[in-house]
C-alpha positions in Angstrom: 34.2 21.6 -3.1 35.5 23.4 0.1 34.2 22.5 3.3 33.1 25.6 5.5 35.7 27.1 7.5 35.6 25.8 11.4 33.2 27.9 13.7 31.5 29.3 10.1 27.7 30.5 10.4 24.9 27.7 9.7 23.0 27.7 6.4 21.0 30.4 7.3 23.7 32.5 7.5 22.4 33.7 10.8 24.5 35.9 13.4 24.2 35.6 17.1 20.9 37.1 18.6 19.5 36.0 15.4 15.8 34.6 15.6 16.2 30.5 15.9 12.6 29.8 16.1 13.0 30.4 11.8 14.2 27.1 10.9 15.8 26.6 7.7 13.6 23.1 7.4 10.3 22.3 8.9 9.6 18.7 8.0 6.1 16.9 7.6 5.8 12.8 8.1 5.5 9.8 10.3 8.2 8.7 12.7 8.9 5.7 13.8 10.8 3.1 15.8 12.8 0.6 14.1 14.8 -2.4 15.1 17.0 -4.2 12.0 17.8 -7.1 11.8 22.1 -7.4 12.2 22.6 -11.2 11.2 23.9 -12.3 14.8 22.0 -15.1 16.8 20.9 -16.7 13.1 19.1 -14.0 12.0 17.2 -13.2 15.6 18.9 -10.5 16.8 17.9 -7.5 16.1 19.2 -3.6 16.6 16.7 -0.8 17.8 16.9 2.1 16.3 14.9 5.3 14.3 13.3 5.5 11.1 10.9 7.7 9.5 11.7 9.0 6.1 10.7 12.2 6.8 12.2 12.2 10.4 15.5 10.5 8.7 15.6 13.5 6.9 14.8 16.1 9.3 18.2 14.5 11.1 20.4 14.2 8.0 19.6 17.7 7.5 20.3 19.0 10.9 24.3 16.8 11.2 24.6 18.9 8.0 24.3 22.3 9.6 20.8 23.1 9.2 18.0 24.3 11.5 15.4 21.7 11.3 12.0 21.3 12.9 9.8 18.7 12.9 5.8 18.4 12.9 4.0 15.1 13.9 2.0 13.5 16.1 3.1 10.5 18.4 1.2 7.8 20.9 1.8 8.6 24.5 3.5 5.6 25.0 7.7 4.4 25.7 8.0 4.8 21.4 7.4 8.2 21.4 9.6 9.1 24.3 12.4 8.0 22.6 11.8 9.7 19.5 11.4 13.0 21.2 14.9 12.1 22.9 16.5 11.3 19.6 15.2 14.5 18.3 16.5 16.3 22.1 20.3 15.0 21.2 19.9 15.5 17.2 19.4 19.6 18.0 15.7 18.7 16.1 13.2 20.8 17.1 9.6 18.8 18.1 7.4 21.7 19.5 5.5 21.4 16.8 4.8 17.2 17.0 2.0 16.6 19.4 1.1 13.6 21.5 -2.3 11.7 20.4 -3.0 9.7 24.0 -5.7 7.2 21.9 -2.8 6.2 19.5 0.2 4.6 19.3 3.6 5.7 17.5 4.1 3.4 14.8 7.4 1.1 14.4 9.2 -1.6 11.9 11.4 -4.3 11.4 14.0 -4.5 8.7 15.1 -8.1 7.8 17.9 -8.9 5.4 19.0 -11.8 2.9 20.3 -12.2 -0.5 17.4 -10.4 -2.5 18.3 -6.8 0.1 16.5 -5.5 2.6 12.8 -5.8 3.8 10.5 -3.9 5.8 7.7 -4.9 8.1 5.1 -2.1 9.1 3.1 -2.1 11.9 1.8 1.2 11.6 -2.2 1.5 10.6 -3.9 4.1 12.5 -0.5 5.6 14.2 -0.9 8.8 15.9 1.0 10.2 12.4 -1.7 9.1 10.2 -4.1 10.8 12.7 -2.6 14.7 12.6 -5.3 17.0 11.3 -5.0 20.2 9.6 -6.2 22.2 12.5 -3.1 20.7 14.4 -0.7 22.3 12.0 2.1 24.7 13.5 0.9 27.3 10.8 4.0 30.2 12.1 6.8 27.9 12.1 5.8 26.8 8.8 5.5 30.0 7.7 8.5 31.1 9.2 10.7 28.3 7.7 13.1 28.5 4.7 12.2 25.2 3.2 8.8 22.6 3.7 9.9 19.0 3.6 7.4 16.6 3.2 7.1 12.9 1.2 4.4 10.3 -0.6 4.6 8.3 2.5 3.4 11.6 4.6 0.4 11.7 1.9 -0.1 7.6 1.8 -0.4 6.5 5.6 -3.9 7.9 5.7 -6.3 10.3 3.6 -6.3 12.9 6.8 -2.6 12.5 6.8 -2.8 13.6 3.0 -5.0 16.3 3.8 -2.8 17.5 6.5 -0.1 17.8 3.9 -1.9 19.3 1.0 -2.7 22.1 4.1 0.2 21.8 5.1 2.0 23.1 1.5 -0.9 25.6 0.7 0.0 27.6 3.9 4.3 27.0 2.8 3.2 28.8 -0.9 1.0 31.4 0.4 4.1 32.2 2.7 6.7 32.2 -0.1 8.0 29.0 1.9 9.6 26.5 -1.0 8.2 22.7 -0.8 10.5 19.7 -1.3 9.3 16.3 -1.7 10.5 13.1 -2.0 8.4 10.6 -3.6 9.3 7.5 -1.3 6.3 6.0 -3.1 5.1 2.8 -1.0 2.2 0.5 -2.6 1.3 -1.4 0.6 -0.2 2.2 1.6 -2.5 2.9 -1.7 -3.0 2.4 -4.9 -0.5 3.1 -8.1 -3.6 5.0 -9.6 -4.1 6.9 -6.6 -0.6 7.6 -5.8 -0.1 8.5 -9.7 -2.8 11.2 -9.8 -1.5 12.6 -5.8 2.0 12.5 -6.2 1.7 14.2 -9.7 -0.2 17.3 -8.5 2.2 17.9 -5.9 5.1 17.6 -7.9 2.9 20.6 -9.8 3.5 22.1 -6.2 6.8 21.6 -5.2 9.9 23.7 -5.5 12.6 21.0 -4.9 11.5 17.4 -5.9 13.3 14.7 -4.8 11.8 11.4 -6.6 13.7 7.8 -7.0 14.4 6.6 -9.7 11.9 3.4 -9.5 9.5 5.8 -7.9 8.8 7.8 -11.0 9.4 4.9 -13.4 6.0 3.5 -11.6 4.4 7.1 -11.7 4.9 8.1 -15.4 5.6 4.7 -17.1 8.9 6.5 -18.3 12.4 4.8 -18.1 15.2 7.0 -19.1 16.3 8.8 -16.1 16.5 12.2 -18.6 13.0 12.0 -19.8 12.2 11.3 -15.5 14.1 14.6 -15.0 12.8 16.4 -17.9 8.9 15.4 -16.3 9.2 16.4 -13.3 10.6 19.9 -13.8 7.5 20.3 -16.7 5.3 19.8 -14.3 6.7 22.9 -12.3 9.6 22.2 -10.1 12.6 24.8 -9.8 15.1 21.9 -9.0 15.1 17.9 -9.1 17.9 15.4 -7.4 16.8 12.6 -9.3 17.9 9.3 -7.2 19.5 6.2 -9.2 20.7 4.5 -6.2 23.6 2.1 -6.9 24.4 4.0 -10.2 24.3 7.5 -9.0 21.9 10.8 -8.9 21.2 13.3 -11.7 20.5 16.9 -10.5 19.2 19.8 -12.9 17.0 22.9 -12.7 16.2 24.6 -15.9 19.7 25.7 -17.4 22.0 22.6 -16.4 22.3 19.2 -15.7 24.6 16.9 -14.2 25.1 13.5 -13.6 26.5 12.0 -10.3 28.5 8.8 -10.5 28.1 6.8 -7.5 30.3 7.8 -4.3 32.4 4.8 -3.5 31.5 3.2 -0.3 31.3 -0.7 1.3 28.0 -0.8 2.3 26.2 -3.4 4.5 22.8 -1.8 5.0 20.9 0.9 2.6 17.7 1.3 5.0 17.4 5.2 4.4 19.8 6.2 1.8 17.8 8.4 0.3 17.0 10.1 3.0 20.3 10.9 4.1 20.6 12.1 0.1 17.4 14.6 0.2 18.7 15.7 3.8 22.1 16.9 3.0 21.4 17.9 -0.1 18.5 20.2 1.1 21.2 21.6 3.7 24.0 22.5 1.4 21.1 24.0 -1.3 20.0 26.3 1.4 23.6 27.1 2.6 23.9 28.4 -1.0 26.3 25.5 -2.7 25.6 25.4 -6.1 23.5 22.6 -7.7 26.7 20.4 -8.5 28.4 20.7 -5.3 25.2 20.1 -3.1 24.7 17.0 -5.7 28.1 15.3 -4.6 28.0 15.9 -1.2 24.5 14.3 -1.0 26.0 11.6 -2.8 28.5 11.0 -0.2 26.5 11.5 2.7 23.8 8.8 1.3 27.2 6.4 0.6 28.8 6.8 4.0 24.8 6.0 5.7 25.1 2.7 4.1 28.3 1.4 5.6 26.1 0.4 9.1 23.1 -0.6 9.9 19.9 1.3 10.7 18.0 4.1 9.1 19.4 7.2 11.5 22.9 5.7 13.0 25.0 5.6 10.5 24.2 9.2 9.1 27.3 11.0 8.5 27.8 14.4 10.5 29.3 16.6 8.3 33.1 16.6 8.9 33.2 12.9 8.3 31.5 13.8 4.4 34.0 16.7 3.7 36.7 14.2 4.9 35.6 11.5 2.6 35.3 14.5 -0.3 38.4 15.9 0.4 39.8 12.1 0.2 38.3 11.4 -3.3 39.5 14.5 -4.6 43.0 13.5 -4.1 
């Protein structure tokens, strides 16, 4: 792998003058504000910080290179400022994430002992779970390169999941590719429901980005081929399969490849694999091939886990060609 040259073009490709409101990714989910738990003051101190998967995405995407945008919907409240200021420093676009003034914008704690980390939602009617189709920036999401959504964007409420499912028909009748991660979460519905949901839009999706637990709970299946092999029968062009601590597999229809873990000292994996669907999202659409957008993902998602927080400790991208180009020697 060779990273770009300094000053090169952004994924897109695009020269100066070029149109900028065409992202390359338009992402679809809930944000939040976080605060994770560091160890310090036994256990009562606690860092604020950003989470989202979608959002974590949308920002491990954009310290890649890309041109991302985000649509949402936040609380008018102190939450929601600073998310639109993350987004202001992260170059993330948020025209299209409206303000709800009779809801709040959700937030979470992450605590941490011997069994990993654990997350506390406080997040049932959020101004997220209330976005309604109508509210959907249909151009940008026409005008996009890539539609990023995930199971939490279709779990949080069933006019959230509509939003979505409106939200991919108008991507497919643009020609816009879908990606989706599966970030299945049981607290927010049922196994059977999210079995029969996440299913049909893996039947819609371009770029599918499931863990490895994830689709063990969907299908029943265990062997992370026969995961791989499911997901691009049911229709998708390309799938990063996830394994966490032992690695990814990526694979489209004429090759496969699997990832060994990226070495890294981690402390805190909150987000992970978002950082992983992220970068790998912005080196596909840069053009890398399937391999070398595979181990760069890889990296990025190892380097997020050596702090703490869910957006912090992203990588931007010269620190993952550095930790590349050090591997490779």
């Amino acid at each position: 792998m060779t990273a770009p040259a300094p000053g090169a073009r952004g994924p897109a490709g695009a020269a100066a003058g070029a149109d900028f409101k065409r992202f390359d990714v338009v992402a679809l989910g809930e944000p939040m504000v976080e605060f994770n738990q560091t160890g310090e003051r036994d256990g009562r101190a606690y860092l604020q910080g950003f989470g989202g998967d979608s959002s974590n995405f949308a920002i491990a995407a954009a310290r890649q290179g890309a041109r991302v945008a985000y649509v949402s919907a936040l609380g008018d409240d102190p939450y929601g400022a600073m998310l639109r200021s993350l987004w202001d420093r992260e170059g993330v676009d948020h025209t299209g994430v409206v303000t709800d003034p009779e809801a709040f914008t959700a937030i979470y704690f992450v605590t941490h002992d011997a069994a990993g980390h654990h997350f506390h939602f406080f997040r049932h009617g959020s101004a997220a779970s209330r976005l309604r189709p109508s509210q959907l920036p249909r151009g940008l999401i026409e005008r996009a390169r890539l539609l990023h959504l995930s199971g939490i964007s279709l779990a949080i409420s069933s006019q959230a999941c509509d939003t979505a499912y409106a939200a991919i028909e108008i991507a497919r009748a643009a020609g816009v590719p879908v990606s989706f991660d599966t970030n299945l979460r049981l607290r927010l519905w049922s196994l059977d429901r999210a079995r029969a949901v996440m299913s049909d839009v893996m039947r819609r999706c371009d770029l599918c980005l499931p863990s490895l637990d994830d689709v063990r709970a969907i299908t029943g299946l265990d062997d992370p081929d026969a995961l791989v092999d499911h997901a691009l029968g049911l229709g998708a062009r390309v799938v990063a399969l996830k394994c966490g601590a032992h690695g990814a597999v990526v694979a489209d229809a004429s090759q496969r490849h699997r990832l060994a873990p990226f070495p890294c000292r981690p402390v805190d994996a909150t987000g992970a694999g978002d950082t992983f669907g992220g970068a790998f999202v912005a080196r596909w659409l840069a053009g890398d091939s399937l391999l070398d957008a595979g181990r760069y993902a890889a990296a990025a998602a190892a380097l997020s886990t050596e702090g703490y927080g869910a957006v912090e400790p992203i990588p931007q991208a010269a620190t993952v060609w550095a930790a590349l180009q050090r591997q490779a020697v």
